[in-house]
N, C-alpha and C positions, 0 to 999 in steps of 0.2 A: 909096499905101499906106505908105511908107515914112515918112512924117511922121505915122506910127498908131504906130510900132513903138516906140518908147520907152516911149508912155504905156500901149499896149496890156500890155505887157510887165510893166511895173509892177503894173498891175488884177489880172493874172493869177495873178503873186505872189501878191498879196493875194488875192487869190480864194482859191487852194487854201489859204491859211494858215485860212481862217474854216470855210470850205464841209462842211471834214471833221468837223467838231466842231457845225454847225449843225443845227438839225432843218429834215427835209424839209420843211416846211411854207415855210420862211422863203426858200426859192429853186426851192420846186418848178415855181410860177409861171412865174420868169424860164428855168428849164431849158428847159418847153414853148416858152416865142416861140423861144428857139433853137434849138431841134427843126424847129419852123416856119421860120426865116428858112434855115435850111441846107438845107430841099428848097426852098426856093422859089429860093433861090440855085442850084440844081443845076438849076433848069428853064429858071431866065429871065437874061438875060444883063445884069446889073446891075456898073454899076463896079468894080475893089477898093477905090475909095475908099471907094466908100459903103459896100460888106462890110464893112471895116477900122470903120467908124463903127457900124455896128449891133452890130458883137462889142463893141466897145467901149462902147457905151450897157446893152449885158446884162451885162457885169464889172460896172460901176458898180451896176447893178440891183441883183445880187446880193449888192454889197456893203453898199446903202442896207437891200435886205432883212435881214441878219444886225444893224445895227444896230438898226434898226427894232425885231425881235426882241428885242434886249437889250432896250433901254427896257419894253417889254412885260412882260418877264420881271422887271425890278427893282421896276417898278411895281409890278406883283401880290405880289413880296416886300414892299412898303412897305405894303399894304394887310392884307396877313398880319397884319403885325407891330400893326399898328393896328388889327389888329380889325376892320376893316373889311369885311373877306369872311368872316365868320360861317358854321361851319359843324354850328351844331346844330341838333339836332331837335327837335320838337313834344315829341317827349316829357322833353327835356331844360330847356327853358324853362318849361313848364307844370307845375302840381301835378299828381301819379303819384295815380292810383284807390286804391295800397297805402294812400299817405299818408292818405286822408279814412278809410278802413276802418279805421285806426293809432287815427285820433284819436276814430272814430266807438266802437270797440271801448272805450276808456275810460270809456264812458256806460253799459256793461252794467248793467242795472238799477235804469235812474233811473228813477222811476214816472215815469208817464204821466198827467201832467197836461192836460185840456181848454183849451188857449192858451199852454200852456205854454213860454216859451222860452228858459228857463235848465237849468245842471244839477240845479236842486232842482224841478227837473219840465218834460218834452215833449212835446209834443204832437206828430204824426208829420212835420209840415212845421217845425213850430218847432224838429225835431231835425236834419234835413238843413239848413237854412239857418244853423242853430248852428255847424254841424262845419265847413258850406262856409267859413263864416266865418271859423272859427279856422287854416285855412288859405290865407286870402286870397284868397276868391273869394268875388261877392256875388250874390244871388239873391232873387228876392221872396220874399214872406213865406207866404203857402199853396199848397197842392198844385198847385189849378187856375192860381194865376197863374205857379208852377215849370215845370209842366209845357207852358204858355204857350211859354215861353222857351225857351234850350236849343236844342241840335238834336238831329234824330230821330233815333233807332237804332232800324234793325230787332232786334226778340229773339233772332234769332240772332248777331246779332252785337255781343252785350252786352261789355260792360269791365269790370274792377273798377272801384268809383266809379263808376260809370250810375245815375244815378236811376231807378226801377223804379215803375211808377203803376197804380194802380188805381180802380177806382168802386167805391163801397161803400153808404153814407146816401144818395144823391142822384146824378143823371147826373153824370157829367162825372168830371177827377179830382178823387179825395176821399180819398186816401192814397198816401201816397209813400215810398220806400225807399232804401239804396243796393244795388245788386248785390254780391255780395262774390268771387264766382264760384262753378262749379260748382252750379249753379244757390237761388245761399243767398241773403238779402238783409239787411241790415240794418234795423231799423226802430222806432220807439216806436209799441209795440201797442197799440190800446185794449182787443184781448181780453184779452193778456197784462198788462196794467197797468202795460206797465216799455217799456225800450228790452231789446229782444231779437233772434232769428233766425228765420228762418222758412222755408220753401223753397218755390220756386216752381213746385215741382211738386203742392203739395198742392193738392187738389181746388177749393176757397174761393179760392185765387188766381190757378189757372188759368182758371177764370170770370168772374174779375171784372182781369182784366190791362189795360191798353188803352194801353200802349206806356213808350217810355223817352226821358229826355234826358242829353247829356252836355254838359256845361259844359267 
């Protein structure tokens, strides 16, 4: 044991100088085996030598553990700093439902054109794939193949900016919208003759509703 004590001595130092500043995580590990080796020392009758070297291998442990740690810790600041560990959201990355309602509201009363897919006239899908546009997101050209795409949202748990679909002339969808909330939609009407509002409550579209997508 005595050819332990110098170096043991030194570890030890160093030990408490790290250990009080370190997080548990970084030495919890090496606590337990010496938890362990200290009843198992008190059962069985093992050298001091060898005692002296397993205290001695757990100092070191806990010391390789606290560096260990740093490295980890600085890493993860480098990758901070670079950007690299990214910590936004879906909603922060993608275009906001207000935004297409923003740019869709701009169109209030542009007739309603049959093919329509300018501001000098739209037709109700030539007007959703307009605005998606103008906001940087692309999408097919009519209702049926919009409504294609996209994923599904149940109606009750519509978005601002949800395309909002219905059958009307023919199966399938055959007009489309955006939600605005509060159960409003946006849309180029063929009754209305314009890009208008309309609410989804009225009678004509809760008949003829048959779901939503959101981009």
């Amino acid at each position: 044991m005595f050819k332990y004590k110098s170096p043991l001595a030194v570890a030890l130092l160093l030990t408490i100088s790290v250990t009080f500043t370190a997080p548990a995580s970084a030495y919890a590990s090496a606590l337990d085996n010496l938890l362990a080796q200290t009843t198992n020392s008190s059962t069985t009758n093992t050298a001091s030598s060898s005692s002296g070297t397993g205290v001695f291998d757990i100092l070191i442990g806990l010391l390789l553990g606290k560096f260990i740690g740093n490295i980890s810790s600085k890493s993860n600041d480098v990758s901070n700093v670079l950007g690299l560990n990214s910590s936004k959201t879906a909603t922060e990355t993608t275009v906001s439902g207000n935004a297409l309602i923003d740019t869709g509201k701009k169109y209030m009363g542009v007739p309603y054109v049959w093919g329509g897919t300018t501001p000098d006239g739209f037709d109700c899908s030539g007007f959703t794939q307009y605005v998606m546009k103008q906001n940087g997101i692309t999408i097919p050209r009519t209702a049926a193949e919009q409504f294609a795409a996209g994923t599904s949202v149940d109606k009750s748990k519509l978005k601002v900016g949800d395309l909002v679909f219905f059958t009307t002339y023919k199966p399938g969808a055959s007009h489309v919208g955006f939600y605005m909330g509060n159960g409003q939609f946006l849309h180029a009407s063929s009754a209305a003759q314009q890009v208008t509002t309309s609410s989804l409550d009225e009678q004509y579209y809760v008949d003829h509703y048959i779901g939503a997508r959101r981009y």
